[in-house]
N, C-alpha and C positions, 0 to 999 in steps of 0.2 A: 504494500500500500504506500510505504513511503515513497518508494522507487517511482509508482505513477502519481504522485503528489508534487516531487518535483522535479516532472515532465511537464507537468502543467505548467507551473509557477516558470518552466523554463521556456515553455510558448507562450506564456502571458508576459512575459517582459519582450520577448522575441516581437510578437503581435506589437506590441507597444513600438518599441522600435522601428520597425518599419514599415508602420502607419505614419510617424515623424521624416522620416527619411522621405516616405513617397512626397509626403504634403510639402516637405523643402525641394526635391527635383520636381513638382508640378511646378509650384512657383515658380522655381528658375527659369522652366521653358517659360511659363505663359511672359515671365518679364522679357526675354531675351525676343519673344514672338513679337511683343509689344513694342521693342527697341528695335523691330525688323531685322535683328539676327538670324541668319540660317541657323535653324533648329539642327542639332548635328543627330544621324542617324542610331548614334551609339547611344543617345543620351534617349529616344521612346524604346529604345531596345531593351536599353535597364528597368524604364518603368514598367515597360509591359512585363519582364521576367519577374521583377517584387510584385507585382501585382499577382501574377499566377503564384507563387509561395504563399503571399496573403493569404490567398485563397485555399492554397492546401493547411496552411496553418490555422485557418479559422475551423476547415473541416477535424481537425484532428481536438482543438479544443472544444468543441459540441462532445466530444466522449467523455471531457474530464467536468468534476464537478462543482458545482457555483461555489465563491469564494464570500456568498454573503452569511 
């Protein structure tokens, strides 16, 4: 029990983390799009790959249980 208790705690900081990170690399493009910067191709290729993680990290924390 312990072992999946902190698996949780280790995707809930995880999930934390780069829900921060995406919300700073959005801004960065939207200001750079705004500053009419060429958007570089590597930088929607990061966001889309954290985005898919997000997403398998969200699915894996629905197993573990509420921390209220």
């Amino acid at each position: 029990m312990s072992n999946n208790n902190n698996k949780c705690q280790q995707l809930r900081e995880l999930h934390s983390r780069l829900i921060e990170e995406l919300r700073i690399l959005k801004e960065n493009l939207r200001e750079e799009e705004h500053e009419g910067m060429v958007t570089t191709f590597e930088t929607a290729t990061i966001i889309i790959s954290l985005q898919k993680t997000l997403s398998t990290i969200e699915l894996e924390l629905q197993k573990c249980p509420d921390t209220n």
